[in-house]
C-alpha positions in Angstrom: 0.0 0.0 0.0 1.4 2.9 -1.0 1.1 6.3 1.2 1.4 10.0 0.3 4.4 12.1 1.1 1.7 15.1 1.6 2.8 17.3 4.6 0.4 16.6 7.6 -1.0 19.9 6.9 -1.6 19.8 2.9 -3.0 16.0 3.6 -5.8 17.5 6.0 -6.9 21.1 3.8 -6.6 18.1 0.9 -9.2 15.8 2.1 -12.5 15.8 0.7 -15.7 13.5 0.7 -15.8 11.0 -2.1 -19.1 9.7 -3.3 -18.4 8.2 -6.5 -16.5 5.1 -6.8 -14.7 2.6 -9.1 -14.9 -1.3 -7.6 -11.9 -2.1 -6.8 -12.0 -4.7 -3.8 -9.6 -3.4 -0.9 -7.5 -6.1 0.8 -7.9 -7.0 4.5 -4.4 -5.5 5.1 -5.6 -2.4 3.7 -8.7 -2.0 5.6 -6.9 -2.8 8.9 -3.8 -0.1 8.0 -6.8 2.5 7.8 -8.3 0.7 10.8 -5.0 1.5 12.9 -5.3 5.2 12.0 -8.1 5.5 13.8 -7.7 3.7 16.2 -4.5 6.0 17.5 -6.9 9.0 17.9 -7.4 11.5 21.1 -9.6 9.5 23.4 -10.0 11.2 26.5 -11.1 8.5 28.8 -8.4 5.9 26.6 -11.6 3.4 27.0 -11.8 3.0 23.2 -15.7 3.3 23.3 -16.1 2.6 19.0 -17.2 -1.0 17.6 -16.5 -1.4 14.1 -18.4 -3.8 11.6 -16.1 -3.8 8.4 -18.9 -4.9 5.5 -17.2 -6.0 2.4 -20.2 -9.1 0.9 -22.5 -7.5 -1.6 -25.7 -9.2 0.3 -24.7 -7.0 3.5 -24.1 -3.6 1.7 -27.1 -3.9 -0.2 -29.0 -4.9 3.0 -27.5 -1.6 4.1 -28.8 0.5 0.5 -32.1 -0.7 1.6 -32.4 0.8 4.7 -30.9 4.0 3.4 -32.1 4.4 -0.2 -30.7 8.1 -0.4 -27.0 5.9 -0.7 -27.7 3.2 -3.0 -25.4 4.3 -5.8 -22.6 4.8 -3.0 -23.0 1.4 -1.5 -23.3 -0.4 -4.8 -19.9 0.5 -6.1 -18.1 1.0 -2.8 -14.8 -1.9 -1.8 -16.2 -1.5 2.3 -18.4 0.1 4.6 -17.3 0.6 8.2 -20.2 1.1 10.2 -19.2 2.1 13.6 -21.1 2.5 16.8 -20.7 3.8 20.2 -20.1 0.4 22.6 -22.3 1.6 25.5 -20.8 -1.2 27.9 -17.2 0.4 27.3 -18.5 3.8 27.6 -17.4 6.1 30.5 -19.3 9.5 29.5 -21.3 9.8 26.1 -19.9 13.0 25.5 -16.4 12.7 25.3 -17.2 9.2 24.0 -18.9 10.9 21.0 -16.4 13.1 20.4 -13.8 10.6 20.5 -15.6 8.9 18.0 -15.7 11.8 15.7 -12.0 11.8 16.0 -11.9 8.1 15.5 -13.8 8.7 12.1 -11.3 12.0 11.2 -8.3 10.1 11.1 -9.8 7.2 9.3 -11.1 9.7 6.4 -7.1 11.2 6.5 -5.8 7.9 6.6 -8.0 6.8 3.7 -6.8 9.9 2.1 -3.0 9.0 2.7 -3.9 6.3 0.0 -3.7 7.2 -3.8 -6.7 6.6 -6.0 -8.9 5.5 -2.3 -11.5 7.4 -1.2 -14.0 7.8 1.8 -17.2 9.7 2.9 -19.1 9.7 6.1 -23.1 9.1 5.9 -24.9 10.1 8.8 -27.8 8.3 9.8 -31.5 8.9 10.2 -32.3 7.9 14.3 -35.6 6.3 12.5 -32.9 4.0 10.8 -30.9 3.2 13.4 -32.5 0.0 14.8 -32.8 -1.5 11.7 -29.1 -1.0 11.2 -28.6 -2.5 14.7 -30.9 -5.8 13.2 -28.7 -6.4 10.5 -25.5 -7.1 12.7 -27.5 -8.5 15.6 -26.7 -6.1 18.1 -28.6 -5.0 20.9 -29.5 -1.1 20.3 -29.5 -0.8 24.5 -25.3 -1.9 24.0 -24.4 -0.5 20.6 -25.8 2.9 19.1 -24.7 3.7 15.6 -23.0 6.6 15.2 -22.1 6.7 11.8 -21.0 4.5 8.0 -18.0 5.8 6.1 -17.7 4.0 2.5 -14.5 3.6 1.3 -13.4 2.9 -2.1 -11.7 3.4 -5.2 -12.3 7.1 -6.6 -13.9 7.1 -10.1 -11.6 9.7 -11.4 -14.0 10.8 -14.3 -16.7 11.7 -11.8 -14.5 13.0 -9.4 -12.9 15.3 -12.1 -16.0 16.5 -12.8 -17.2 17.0 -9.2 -13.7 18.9 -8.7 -14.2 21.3 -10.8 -16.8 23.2 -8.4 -14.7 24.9 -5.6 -15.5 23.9 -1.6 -17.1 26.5 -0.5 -15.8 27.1 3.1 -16.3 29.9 5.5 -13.2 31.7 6.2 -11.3 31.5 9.4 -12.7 35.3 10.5 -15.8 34.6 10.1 -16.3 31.8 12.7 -13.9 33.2 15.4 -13.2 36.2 17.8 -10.0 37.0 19.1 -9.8 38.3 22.6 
């Protein structure tokens, strides 16, 4: 697997969400290297309060498009699916717990991005879907709550090219901070 020698800072202003992919099947190694950014994030309780369920079989991801028909195209063409929950037995204060997540999630998407040609995006979930997500792995919603599926994949550069075209439109530093 080959990584970028982007500077930590280029690698993070670089990093956008891909939604548009080319099958390409990642292997396990892959998915794990990715795996291990994330788990090295800021965790402020250091109880690692995540549970990941890697979905690479077609059955499963479609099971997952059916639930959440506004992702179909995604989860058709996508190599995996990490869907990650909040492990409410290992969890110390929701909070921080969520927020650790959300860093958990950042430095998968980065470390995704490290990877030439790979791509990620994070779908947030509908609460109305959540349970039914919970069904299809057979966990208990009163021990895991899903936070969150990032699809990972190879970009389809023509779409991508097209799609890059349009600038990010970002507000600027001064406009969401006050110096004192």
């Amino acid at each position: 697997m080959e990584i970028q020698t982007l500077s930590l800072i280029e690698l993070i202003k670089s990093r956008k969400s891909v939604r548009n992919f080319a099958f390409k099947k990642l292997t396990q190694q892959a998915i794990k290297e990715i795996l291990e950014c994330g788990r090295n994030a800021l965790d402020e309780n250091n109880n690692q309060a995540w549970r990941v369920n890697i979905v690479t079989h077609p059955t499963v991801k479609m099971m997952l498009a059916e639930i959440l028909t506004a992702y179909t195209d995604i989860y058709e063409t996508t190599s995996c699916c990490l869907v990650v929950f909040l492990d409410l037995e290992r969890s110390r204060n929701r909070e921080s717990d969520i927020l650790a997540i959300g860093a958990f999630i950042q430095n998968i998407l980065l470390g995704v991005h490290a990877i030439p040609e790979i791509g990620a995006v994070w779908m947030s979930i509908d609460s109305n879907q959540k349970e039914k997500i919970n069904e299809i792995f057979k966990l208990s919603a009163k021990n895991f709550e899903l936070i969150g599926i990032i699809a990972i994949g190879e970009i389809d550069k023509e779409v991508d090219q097209l799609i890059s075209k349009k600038p990010k439109k970002l507000r600027t530093v001064e406009e969401f901070t006050d110096w004192f």
